[in-house]
N, C-alpha and C positions, 0 to 999 in steps of 0.2 A: 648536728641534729642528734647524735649519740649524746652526748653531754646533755641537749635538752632533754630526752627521754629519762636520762642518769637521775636528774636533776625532782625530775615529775615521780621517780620511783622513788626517791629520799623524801618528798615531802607527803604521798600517801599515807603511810603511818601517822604523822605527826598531830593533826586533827581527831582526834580518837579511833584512829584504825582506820580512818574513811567513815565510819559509823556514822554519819552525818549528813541532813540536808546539803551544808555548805559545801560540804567536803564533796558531797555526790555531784555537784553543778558545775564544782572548778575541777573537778577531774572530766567529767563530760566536756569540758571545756580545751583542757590540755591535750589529754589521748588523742579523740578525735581529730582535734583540731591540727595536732603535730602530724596526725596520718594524712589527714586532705593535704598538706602542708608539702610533705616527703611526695604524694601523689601528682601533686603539681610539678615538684622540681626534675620529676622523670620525664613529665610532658614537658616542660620549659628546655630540657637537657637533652631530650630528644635519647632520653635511659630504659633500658627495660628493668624489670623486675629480676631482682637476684635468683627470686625464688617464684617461679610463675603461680597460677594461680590452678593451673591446671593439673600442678603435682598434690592439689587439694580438692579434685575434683569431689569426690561421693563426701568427704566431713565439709565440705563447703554447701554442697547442696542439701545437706542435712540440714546447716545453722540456716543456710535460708530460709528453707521451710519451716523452722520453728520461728522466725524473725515473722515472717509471711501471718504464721497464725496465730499469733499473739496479736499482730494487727487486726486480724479476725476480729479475736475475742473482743475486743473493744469498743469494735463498730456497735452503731445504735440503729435499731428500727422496729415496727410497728408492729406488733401482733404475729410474734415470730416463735417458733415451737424449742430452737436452741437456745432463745434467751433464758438465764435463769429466774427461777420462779419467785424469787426474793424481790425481782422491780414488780411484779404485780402485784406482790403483796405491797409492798410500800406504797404503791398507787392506789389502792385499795383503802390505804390507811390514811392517805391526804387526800383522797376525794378526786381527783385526777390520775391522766393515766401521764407515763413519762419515761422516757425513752430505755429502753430495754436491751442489753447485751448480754452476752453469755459471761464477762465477767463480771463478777460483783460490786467489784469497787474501779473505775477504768483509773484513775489519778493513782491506787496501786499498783498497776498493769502498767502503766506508760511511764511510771519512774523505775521499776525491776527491767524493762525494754531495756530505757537509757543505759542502766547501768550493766545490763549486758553485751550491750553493743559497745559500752566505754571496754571490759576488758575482750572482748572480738578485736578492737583496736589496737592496743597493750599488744596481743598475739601478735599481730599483723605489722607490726612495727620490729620488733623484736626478731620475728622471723625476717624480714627482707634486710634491717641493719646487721645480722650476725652471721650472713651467710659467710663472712671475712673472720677466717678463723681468731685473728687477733681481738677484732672490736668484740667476740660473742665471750671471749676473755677476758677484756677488760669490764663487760657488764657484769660475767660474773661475780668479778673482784667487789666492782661497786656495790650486788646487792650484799654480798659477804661483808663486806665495809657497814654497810648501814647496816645492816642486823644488830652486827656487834657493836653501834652507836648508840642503837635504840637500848641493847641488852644493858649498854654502859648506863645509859640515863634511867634506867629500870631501875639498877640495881641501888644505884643514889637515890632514889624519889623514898624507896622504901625506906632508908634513914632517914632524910632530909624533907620529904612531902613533894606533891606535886608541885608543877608548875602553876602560877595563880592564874593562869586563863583555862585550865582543865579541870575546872571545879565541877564536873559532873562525873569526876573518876572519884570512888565511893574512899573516901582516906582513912575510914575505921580499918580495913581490910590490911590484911599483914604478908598477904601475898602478891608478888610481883606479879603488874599489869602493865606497866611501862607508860606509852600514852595509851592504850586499848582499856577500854571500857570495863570488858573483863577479863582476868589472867586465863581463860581458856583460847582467846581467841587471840591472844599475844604469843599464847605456847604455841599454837600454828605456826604465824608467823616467824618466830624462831627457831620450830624445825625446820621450818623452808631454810632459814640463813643456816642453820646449824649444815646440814646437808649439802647445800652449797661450797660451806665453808671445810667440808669431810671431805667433798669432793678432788678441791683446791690443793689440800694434806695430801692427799693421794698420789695427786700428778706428780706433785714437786718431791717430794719424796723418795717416790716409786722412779722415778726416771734415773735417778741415781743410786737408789738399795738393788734394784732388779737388775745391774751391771755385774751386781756382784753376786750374784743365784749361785747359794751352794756354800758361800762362806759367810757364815750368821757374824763373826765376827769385822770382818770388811763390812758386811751392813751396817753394824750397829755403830763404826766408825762414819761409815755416809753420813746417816740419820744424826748424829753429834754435828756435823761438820756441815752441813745444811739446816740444824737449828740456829747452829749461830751466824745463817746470812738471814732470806728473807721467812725459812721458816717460824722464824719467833713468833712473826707478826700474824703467821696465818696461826699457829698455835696460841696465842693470845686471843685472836678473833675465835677462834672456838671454844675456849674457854668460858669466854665471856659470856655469849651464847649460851651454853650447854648448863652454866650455874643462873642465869637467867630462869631460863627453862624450868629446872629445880626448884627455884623459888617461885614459881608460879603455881606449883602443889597442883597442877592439873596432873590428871592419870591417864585420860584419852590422848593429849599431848605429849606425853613420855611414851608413853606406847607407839603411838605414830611414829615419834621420833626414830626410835628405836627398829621399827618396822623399815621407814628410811634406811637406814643407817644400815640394814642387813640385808635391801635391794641391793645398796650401793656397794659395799662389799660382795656381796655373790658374782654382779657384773663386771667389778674389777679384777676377780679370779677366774673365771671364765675363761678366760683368753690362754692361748698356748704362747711357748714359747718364752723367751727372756723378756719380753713385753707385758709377761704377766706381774700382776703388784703384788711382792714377796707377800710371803705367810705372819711374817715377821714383822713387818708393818704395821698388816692389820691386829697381829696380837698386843703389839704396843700400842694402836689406837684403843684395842681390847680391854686394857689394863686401865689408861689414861681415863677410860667413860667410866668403868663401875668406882675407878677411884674418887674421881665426883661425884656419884650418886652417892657414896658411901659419905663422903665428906662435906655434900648442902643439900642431901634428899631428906632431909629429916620433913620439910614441907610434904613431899609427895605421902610420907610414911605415914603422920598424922592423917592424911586425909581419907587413906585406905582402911588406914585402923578406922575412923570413925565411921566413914560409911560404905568401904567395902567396894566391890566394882558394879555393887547393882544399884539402878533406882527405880523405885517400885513408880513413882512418879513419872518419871520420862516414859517406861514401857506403858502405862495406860492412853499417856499422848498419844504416842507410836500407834496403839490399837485404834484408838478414837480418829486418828489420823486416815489409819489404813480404811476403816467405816466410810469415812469422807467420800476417798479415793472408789471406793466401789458402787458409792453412790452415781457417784457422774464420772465413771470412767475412762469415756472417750473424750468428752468436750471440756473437762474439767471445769473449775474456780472463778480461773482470773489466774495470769503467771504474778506469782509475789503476794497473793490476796490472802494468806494464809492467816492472817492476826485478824481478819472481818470471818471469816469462815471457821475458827477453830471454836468462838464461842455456842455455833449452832448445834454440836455433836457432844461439846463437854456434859460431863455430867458425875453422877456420884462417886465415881473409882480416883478424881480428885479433890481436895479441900477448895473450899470455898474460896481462899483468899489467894491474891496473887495473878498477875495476866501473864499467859502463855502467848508472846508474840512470835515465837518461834517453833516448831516442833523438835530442833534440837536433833534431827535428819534431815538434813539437804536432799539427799533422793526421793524420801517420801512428801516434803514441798513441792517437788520438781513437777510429780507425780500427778499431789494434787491440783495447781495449777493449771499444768496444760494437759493433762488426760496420759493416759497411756500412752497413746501411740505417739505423740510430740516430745513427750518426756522421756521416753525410750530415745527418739532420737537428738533429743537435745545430749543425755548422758554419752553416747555412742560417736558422736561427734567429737566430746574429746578425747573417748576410749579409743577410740582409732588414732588419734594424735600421738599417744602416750603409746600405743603400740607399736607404732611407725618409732618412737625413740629406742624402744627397747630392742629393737628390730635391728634399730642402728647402732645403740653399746655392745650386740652381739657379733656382727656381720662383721665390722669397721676392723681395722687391724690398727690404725692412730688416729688419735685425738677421738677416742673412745668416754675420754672423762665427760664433755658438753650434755650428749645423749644420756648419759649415764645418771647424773645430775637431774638432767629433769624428769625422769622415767623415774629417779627414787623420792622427789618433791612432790611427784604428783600423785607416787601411796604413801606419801605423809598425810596428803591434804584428802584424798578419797576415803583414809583409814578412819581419820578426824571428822569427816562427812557424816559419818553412819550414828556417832554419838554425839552430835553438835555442831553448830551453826557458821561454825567457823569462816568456811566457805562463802557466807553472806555477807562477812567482814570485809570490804571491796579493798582494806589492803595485805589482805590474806589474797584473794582473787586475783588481784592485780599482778602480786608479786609473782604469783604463781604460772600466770600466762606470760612473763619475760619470760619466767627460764622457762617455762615449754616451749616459748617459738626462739629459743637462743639454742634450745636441743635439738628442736625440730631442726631448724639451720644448717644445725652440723652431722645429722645422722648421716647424712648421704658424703661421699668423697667431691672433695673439692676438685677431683679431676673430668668431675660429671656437671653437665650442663643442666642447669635448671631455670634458667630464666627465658624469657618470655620466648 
């Protein structure tokens, strides 16, 4: 079942990120379908749960309640004071009256549901297969694996052209996108792999430099002498990755990345004792990044030189967004209804041309979707996940790297939240709810009972 899950996380990318009707129905179809699947053979096996459900009690009861009133929003009836005021205009305008919700658009509401309830699954799968210190190790490998397949076919496409079935990837563009529609939301996904694959460096490394605490020289022999077994491969795989990344000339992606990268490291120095991951380490991973940046940043540099880290553009969204959001701030939108609703608020602080289907903030979507107080709890639900990892890279005294890992993936993808959509890219999403429930898994000592 690990291998079909492995299997369902290599081919999310591959379809344009997930960005896709099809892509969204066959992963609704997998996830799910693999969770009922694993739920059954507990009952058939007469197995409990690795990881009960009860050590999720208040972020489970949150995602229900957001589950719960998204279902809300949907419902239809008659002459009702929260439906929004947009059906009775339209009723008004064909002459008949006709069924009225609080969301605007319900077929956008009940496909943003699906597809959160597909990575709710993703989590839930990931958390109960990895509570086995081994298998939450070999997923990571895997997604570290596929990052650096996708970063490998990136980096050809750019000489060579896309694949001829992703002819909706724009081929004028001279910045790596990999299959992903656009190189900002490929850069997500490849700091999640980069990250991952930082993490991987660490362990393997660090187990063998930190024996020798105090002789820089015995280290720098380990670190020789462990490149030439299995480190190559993980050093290759970040490589690949991280000049990926570069050629993608995203700046919210590089900074995320980066952001990652300096969770991951603070939490693996944290720790006392000989278990701590030398200084020395991190200063040669130190050297290794800006030597890449220095040597295929020239992408990101261009793009800064041209336009800087502001956009006067996006921030008017952002406002026109937040106007939305105070309109109807408890019942919101419609969860996902944001491309029907951002044309009612737009106005002269952007050009005429161009549709904004995104506001380009995930939190202020979230927001205006389901209102405040559901949006509150919809983000809080996975804040309390990510703080329960960090909880656990701090506490744990081994096998501290799991938790480590997804507590630094998931301020790549929150970092990336605030200036872009990333997050909405379902194999951005996806990938990102393995390793939180593969961290989650492992935060706690495997000498402590968690299941049912």
């Amino acid at each position: 079942m690990l291998w079909i899950f492995v299997a369902g996380l290599a081919w999310v990318p591959f379809w344009y990120g997930s960005n896709d009707w099809l892509a969204w129905g066959v992963n609704a179809v997998i996830f799910p379908g693999l969770a009922a699947l694993y739920e059954l053979s507990l009952l058939v096996r007469g197995k409990r749960h690795p990881v009960a459900i009860g050590n999720l009690a208040f972020p489970a009861a949150l995602f229900t309640g957001v589950v719960l009133w998204i279902g809300v929003q949907c419902l239809t009836w008659p002459h009702s004071p929260l439906a929004n005021s947009i059906w009775s205009m339209a009723g008004s305008a064909l002459g008949h009256p006709i069924a009225a919700s609080i969301t605007v658009n319900r077929d956008l509401t009940v496909v943003a549901l699906i597809r959160l309830i597909t990575a709710a699954s993703v989590f839930w799968l990931a958390l109960q297969l990895c509570r086995n210190s081994k298998r939450a190790n070999l997923l990571f490998g895997a997604i570290g694996a596929i990052g650096a397949g996708y970063a490998a076919y990136g980096i050809v496409a750019v000489r060579f052209g896309q694949l001829p079935w992703l002819h909706y990837i724009d081929p004028k563009t001279h910045n790596l996108s990999s299959t992903f529609i656009d190189p900002d939301s490929f850069a997500t996904y490849a700091a999640i792999g980069l990250t991952v694959l930082a993490g991987l460096i660490l362990r393997f490394y660090g187990d063998a430099m930190s024996a020798a605490a105090g002789n820089w020289r015995l280290q720098i022999a380990f670190f020789i002498e462990r490149t030439g077994s299995r480190g190559a491969a993980l050093l290759a795989g970040g490589f690949l990755v991280l000049a990926a990344l570069l050629f993608t000339g995203s700046r919210g992606g590089l900074m995320a990345a980066a952001l990652g990268l300096f969770v991951l490291g603070a939490l693996a120095r944290r720790r006392r004792g000989q278990a701590k991951v030398p200084f020395l380490l991190l200063f040669i991973g130190f050297v290794l990044v800006a030597s890449m940046l220095f040597a295929f940043g020239n992408a990101i540099g261009v793009k800064l030189e041209a336009g800087g880290v502001y956009d006067a553009n996006r921030f008017s969204v952002y406002l026109l967004t937040l106007r939305s959001i105070l309109n109807k701030p408890l019942l919101g939108y419609g969860y996902g209804t944001f491309i029907d609703v951002f044309p009612m608020y737009r106005d002269q602080s952007l050009g005429v041309t161009g549709i904004w289907a995104q506001a380009h903030d995930t939190y202020l979507e979230i927001f205006q979707g389901l209102g405040l107080v559901f949006g509150t709890m919809l983000i809080a639900c996975v804040g309390i996940l990510v703080m329960r990892c960090l909880k656990g890279a701090m506490r744990r005294q081994k096998g501290i790297i799991a938790p480590s890992i997804a507590a630094s993936a998931a301020f790549v993808v929150a970092a990336h939240a605030l200036v872009d959509f990333s997050l909405q890219i379902q194999a951005v999403a996806i990938t990102l709810m393995a390793v939180l429930g593969a961290g989650l898994a492992q935060s706690e000592s495997s000498r402590l009972a968690l299941d049912d």
